[in-house]
C-alpha positions as CSV (number, residue, x, y, z in Angstrom):
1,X,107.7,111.2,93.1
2,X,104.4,112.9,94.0
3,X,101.6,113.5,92.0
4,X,98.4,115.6,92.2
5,X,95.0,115.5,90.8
6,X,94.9,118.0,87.6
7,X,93.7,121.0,89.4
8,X,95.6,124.1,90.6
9,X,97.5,123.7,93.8
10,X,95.2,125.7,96.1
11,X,92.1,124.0,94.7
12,X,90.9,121.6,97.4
13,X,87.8,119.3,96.7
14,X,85.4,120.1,99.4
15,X,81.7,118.0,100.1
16,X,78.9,119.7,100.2
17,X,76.7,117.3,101.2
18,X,76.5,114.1,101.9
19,X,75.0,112.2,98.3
20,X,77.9,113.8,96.8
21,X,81.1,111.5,95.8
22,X,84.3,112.6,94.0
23,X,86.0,110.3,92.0
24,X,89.8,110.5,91.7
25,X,92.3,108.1,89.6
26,X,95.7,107.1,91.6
27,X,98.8,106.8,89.7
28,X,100.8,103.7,90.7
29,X,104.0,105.4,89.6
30,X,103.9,108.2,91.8
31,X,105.1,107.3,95.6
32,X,102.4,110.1,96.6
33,X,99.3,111.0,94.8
34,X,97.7,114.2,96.2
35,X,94.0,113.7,96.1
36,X,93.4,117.4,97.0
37,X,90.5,116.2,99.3
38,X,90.1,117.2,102.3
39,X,88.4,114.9,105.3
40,X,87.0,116.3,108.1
41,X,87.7,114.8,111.7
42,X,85.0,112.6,113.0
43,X,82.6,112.0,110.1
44,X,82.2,108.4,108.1
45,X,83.4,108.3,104.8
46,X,82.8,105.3,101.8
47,X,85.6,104.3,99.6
48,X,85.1,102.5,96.7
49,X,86.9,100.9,93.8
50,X,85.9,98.6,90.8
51,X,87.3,95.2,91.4
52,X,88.0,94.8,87.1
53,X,89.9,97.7,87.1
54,X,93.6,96.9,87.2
55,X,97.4,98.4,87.9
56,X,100.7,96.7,87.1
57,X,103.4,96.2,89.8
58,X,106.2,95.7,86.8
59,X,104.5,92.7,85.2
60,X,102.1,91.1,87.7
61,X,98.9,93.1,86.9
62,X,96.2,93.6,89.9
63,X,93.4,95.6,91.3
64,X,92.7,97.6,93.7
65,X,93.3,95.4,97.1
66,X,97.0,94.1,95.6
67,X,98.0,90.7,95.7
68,X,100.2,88.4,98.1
69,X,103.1,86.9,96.2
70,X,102.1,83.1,97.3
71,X,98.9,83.9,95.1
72,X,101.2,84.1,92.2
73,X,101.2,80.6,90.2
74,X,105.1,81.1,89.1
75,X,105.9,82.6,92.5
76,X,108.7,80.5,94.0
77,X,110.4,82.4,97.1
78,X,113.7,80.8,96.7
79,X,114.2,82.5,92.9
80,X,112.6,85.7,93.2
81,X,113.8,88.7,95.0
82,X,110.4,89.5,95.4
83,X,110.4,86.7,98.4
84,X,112.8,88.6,100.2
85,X,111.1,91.6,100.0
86,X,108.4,90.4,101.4
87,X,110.1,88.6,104.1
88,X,111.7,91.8,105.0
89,X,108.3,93.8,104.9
90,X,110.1,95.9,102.5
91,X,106.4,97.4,101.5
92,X,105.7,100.6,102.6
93,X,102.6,99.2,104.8
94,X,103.8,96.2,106.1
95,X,100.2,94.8,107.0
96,X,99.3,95.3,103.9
97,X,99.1,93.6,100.4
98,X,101.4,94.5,98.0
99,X,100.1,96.8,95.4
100,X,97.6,97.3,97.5
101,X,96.0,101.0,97.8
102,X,96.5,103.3,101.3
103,X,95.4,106.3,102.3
104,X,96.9,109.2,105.0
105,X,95.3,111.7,106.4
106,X,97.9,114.6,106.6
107,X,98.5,117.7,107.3
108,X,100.1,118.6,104.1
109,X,102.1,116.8,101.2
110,X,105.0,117.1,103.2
111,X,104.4,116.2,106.5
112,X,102.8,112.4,106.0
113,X,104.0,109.6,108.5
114,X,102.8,105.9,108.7
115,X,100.8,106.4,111.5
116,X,97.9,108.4,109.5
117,X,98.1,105.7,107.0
118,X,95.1,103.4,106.7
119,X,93.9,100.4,104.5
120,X,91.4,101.8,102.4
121,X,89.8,98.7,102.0
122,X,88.8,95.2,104.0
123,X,90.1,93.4,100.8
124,X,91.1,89.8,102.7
125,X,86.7,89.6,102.8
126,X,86.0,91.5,99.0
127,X,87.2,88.0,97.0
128,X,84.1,87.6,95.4
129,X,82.2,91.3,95.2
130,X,83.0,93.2,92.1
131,X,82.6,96.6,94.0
132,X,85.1,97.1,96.5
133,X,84.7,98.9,99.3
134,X,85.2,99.9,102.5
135,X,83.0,102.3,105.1
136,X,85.1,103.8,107.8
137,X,83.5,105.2,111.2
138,X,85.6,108.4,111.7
139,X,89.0,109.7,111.3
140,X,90.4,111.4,114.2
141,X,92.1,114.0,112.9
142,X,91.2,115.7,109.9
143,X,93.6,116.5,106.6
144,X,94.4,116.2,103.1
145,X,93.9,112.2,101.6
146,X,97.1,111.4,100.0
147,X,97.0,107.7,98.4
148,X,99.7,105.0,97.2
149,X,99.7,102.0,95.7
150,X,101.9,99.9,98.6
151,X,105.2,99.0,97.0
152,X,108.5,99.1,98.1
153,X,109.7,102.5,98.0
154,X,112.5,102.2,95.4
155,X,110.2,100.2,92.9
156,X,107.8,103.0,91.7
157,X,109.5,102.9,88.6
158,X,108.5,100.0,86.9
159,X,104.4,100.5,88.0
160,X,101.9,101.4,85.2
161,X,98.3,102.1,85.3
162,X,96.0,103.3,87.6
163,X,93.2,102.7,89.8
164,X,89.7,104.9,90.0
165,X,88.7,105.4,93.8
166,X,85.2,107.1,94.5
167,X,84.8,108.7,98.2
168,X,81.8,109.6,99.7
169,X,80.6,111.3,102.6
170,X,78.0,109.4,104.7
């Protein structure tokens, strides 16, 4: 499934300058989510999320930098298929928390590999900040953001929720 911000498809949110910050919500059902922002090649960008705001991955309810199944009190790998999955990297980003949010850079909706994909935020050192974020240098190619919570990819059905992301150019 992809999903797009509620604007007309050849609307693309542009900066024009660099105090400005767009603000976008991610749908955790949707195994896309267009942003319909555009990043520019070699120019650093902020990311941030609130850390209180929360998504659901079926019934295990989290924020913006996911969760690790050994967090889980009741997680017991031996009884949950969930410790497979993870054994398997069967998340879309293997590196990567689950439910945690990515970005990619692409060239359009339909041309967006792994390699373009990033972890938008350092979220192993953001355990006790209720801001999240995350400042990137550059991006070496330019493109369209395109955002997922990291799941495996036949398990976008049972998400709910979403997750408010704020860019800004710096």
């Amino acid at each position: 499934m992809s999903c797009q911000n509620n604007v007309s498809n050849d609307v693309l949110y542009k900066f024009n300058n660099k105090k400005q910050s767009i603000t976008f919500k991610i749908d955790s059902s949707c195994k896309w989510y267009d942003t319909k922002i555009n990043l520019k090649p070699n120019t650093k960008y902020i990311f941030t999320a609130v850390k209180e705001e929360k998504w659901n991955d079926a019934n295990i309810k989290t924020n913006a930098c996911g969760y690790k199944p050994s967090d889980l009190k009741w997680y017991n790998p031996s009884r949950y298929a969930l410790g497979l999955a993870d054994k398997f990297e069967a998340k879309r980003f293997p590196t990567a928390n689950w439910f945690e949010v990515i970005g990619c850079i692409c060239n359009d909706s339909n041309n967006c590999q792994i390699g373009q994909c990033f972890r938008m935020f350092n979220c192993d050192n953001q355990l006790n900040n209720e801001i999240i974020t995350k400042e990137f240098q550059t991006f070496k190619e330019g493109g369209k953001l395109l955002c997922y919570a990291n799941d495996n990819s036949y398990f976008y059905f049972n998400n709910k929720g979403s997750i408010s992301i704020t860019i800004q150019e710096n």
